[in-house]
C-alpha positions as a Markdown table, in Angstrom:
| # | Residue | x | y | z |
|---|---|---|---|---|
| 1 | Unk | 13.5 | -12.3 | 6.0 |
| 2 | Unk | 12.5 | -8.5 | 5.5 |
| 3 | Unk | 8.9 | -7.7 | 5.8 |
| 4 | Unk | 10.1 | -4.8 | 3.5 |
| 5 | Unk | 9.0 | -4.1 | -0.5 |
| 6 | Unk | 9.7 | -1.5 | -2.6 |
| 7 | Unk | 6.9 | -0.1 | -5.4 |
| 8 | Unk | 8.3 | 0.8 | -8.4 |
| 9 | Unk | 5.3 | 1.4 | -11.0 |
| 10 | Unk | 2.9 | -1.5 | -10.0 |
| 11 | Unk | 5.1 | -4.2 | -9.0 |
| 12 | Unk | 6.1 | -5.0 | -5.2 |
| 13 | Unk | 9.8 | -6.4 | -4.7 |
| 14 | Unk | 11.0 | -8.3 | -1.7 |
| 15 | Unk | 14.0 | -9.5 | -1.1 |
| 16 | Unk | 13.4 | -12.5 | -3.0 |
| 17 | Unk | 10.1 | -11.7 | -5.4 |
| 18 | Unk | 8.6 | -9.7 | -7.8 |
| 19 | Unk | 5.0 | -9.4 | -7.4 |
| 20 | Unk | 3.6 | -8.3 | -10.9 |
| 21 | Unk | 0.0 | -7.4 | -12.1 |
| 22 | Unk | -0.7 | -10.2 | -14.5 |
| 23 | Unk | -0.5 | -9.5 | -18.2 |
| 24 | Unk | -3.2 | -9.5 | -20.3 |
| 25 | Unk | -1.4 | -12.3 | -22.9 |
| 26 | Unk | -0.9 | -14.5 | -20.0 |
| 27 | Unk | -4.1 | -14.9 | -18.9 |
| 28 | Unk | -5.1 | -16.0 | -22.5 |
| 29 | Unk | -2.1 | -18.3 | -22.1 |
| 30 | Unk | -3.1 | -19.9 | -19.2 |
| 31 | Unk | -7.1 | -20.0 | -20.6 |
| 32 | Unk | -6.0 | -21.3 | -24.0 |
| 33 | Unk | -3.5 | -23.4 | -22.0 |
| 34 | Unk | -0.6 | -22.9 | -23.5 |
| 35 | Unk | 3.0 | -22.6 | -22.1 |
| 36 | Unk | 5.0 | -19.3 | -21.9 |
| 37 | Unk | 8.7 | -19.6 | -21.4 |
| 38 | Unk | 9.3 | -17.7 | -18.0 |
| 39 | Unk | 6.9 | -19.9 | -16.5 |
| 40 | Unk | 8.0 | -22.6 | -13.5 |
| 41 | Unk | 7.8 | -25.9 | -15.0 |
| 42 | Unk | 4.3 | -26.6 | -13.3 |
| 43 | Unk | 3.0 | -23.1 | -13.6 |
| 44 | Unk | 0.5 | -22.6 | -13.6 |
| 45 | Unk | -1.1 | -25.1 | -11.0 |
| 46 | Unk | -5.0 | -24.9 | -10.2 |
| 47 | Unk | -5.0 | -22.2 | -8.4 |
| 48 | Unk | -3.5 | -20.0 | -11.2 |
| 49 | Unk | -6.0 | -21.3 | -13.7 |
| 50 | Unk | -9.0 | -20.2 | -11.5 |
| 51 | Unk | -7.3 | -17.2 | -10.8 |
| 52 | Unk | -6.9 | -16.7 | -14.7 |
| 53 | Unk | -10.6 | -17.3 | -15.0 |
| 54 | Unk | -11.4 | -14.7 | -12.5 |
| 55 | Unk | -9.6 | -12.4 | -13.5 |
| 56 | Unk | -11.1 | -12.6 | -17.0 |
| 57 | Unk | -14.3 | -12.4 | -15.8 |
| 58 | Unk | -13.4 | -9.1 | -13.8 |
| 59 | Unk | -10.7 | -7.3 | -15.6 |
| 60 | Unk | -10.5 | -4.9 | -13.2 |
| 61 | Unk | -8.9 | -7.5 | -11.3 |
| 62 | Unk | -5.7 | -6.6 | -13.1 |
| 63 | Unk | -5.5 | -2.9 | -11.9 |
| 64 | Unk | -2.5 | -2.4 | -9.3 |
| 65 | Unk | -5.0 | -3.4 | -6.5 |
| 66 | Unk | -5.9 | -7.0 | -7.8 |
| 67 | Unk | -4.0 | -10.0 | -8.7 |
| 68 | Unk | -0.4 | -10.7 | -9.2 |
| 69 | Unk | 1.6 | -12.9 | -10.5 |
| 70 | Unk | 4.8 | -14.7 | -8.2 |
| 71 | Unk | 8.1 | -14.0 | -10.2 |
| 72 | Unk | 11.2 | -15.8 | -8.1 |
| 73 | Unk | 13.9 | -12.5 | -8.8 |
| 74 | Unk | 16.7 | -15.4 | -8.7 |
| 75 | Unk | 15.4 | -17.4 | -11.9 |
| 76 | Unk | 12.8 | -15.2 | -13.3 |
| 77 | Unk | 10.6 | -17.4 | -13.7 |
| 78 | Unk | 6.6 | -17.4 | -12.7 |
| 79 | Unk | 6.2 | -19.1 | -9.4 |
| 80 | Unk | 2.6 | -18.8 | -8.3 |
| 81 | Unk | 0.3 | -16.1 | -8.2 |
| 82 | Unk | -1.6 | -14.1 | -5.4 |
| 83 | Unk | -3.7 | -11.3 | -5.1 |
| 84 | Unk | -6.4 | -8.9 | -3.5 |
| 85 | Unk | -9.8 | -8.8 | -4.1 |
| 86 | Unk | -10.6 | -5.5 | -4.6 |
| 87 | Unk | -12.8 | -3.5 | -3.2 |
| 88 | Unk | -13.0 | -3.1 | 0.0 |
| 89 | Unk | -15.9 | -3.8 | 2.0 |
| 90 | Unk | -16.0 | -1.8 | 5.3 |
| 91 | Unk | -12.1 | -1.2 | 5.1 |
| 92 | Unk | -11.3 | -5.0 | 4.7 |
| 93 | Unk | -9.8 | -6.3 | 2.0 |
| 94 | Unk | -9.3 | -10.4 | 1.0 |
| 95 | Unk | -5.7 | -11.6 | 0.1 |
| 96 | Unk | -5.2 | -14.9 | -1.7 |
| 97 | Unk | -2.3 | -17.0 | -2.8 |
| 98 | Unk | -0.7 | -19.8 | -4.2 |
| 99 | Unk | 2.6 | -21.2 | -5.3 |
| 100 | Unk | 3.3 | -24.2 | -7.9 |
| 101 | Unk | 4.7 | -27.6 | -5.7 |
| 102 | Unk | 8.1 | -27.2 | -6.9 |
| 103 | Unk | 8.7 | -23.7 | -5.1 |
| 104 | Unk | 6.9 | -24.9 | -1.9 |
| 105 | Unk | 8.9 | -24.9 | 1.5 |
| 106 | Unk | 10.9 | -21.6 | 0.4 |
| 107 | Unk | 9.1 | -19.3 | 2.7 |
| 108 | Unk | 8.0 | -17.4 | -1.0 |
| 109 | Unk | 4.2 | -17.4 | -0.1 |
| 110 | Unk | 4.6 | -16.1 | 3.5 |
| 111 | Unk | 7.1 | -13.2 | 1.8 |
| 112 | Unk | 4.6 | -12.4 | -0.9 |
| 113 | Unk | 1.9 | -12.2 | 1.5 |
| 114 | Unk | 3.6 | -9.8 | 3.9 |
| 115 | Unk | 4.4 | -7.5 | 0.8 |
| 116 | Unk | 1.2 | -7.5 | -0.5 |
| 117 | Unk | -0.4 | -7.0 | 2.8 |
| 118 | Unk | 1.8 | -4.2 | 4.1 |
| 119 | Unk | 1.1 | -2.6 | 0.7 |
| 120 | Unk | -2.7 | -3.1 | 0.9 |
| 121 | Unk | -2.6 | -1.5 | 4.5 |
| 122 | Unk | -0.9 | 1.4 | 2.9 |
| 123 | Unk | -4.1 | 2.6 | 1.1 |
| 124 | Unk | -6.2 | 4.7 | 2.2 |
| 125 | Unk | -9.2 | 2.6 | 1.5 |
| 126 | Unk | -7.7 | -0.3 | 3.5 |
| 127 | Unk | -7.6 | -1.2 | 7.5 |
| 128 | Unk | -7.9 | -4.9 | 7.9 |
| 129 | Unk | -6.6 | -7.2 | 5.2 |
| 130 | Unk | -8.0 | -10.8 | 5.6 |
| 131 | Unk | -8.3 | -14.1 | 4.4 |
| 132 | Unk | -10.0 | -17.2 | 5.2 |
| 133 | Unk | -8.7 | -20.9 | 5.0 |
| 134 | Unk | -10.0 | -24.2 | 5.5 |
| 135 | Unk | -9.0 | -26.3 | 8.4 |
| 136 | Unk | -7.9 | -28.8 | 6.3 |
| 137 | Unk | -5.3 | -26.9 | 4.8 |
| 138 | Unk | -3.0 | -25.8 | 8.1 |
| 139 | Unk | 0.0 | -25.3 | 5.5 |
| 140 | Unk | -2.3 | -22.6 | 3.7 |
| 141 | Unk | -2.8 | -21.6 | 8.0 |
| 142 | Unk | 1.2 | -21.2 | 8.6 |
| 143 | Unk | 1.7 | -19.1 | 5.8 |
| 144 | Unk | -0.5 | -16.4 | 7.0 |
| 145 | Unk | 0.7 | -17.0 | 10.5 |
| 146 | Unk | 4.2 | -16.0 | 9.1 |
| 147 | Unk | 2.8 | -13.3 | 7.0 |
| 148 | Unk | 1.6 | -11.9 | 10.2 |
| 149 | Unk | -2.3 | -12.3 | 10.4 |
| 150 | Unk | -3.6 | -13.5 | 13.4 |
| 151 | Unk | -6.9 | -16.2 | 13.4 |
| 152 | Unk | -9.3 | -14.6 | 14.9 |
| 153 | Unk | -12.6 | -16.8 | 14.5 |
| 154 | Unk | -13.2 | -20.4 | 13.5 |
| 155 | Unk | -15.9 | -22.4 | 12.9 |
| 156 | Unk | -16.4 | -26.4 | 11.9 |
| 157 | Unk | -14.7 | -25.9 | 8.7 |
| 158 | Unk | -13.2 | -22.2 | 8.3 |
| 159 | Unk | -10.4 | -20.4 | 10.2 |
| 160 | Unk | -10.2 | -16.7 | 9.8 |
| 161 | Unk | -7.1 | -14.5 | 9.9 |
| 162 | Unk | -6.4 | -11.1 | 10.1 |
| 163 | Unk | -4.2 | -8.0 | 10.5 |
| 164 | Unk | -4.9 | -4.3 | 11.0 |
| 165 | Unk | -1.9 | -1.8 | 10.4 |
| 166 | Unk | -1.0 | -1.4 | 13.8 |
| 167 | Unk | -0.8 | -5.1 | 14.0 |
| 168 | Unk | 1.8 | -5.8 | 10.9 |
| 169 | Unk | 5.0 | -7.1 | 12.3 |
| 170 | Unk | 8.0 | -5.2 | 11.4 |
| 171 | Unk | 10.9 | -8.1 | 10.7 |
């Protein structure tokens, strides 16, 4: 798998994915829960609820820097979402993810991640991208391992990963 994306306007493309800025009218879908057509079957699962919910709270969470949506290029169809929370603090910049059940065990969250990272370390505003998962999740854990973030700190509950641009793999 290529570590690789192009840009072209404000969506990312891997080999495999699309990563898209959310539309406004599917963020009311999923709030007013109802279905859209290009949506996975079990799109969207929790996680893209609460990141619907966010992101209506803070629409600037739709500018090129925020969330995303998971297109598979193969189908079309919304797969999961994942996205940065923008701003920066101090250089460092959250990623977070999430892909519905049925397109689990594809590799597409560890390829999304490494796009959206390697993108994030691009700007100049950006130096560490991070995220933080809990220990009871060590699928959530693999997929940043293979994204290329590297835990760094744990405690009794929390593991932390990073990566700084020097440190993004090239695959």
């Amino acid at each position: 798998m290529s570590s690789s994306f192009s840009l072209t306007g404000t969506d990312l493309t891997t080999d495999r994915l699309v990563l898209r800025p959310w539309p406004v009218d599917e963020v009311t879908a999923v709030l007013e829960d109802r279905r859209m057509a290009h949506w996975a079957e079990d799109f969207p699962a929790d996680e893209g609820r609460v990141i619907a919910g966010f992101i209506a709270d803070r629409p600037d969470a739709l500018s090129p820097y925020g969330q995303r949506q998971i297109i598979e290029r193969a189908s079309g169809l919304v797969v999961g979402a994942i996205g940065l929370f923008w701003p920066p603090s101090d250089g460092a910049l959250e990623i977070g993810y999430g892909t519905v059940a049925s397109r689990r065990g594809r590799g597409y969250a560890p390829e999304a991640t490494r796009a959206l990272t390697a993108y994030a370390l691009t700007l100049p505003e950006v130096h560490t991208v991070y995220a933080d998962v809990e220990l009871s999740n060590p699928a959530s854990a693999r997929v940043l391992e293979k994204a290329g973030l590297h835990r760094w700190s744990e405690d009794e509950t929390i593991a932390r990963f990073r990566t700084t641009a020097p440190e993004l793999p090239q695959r």
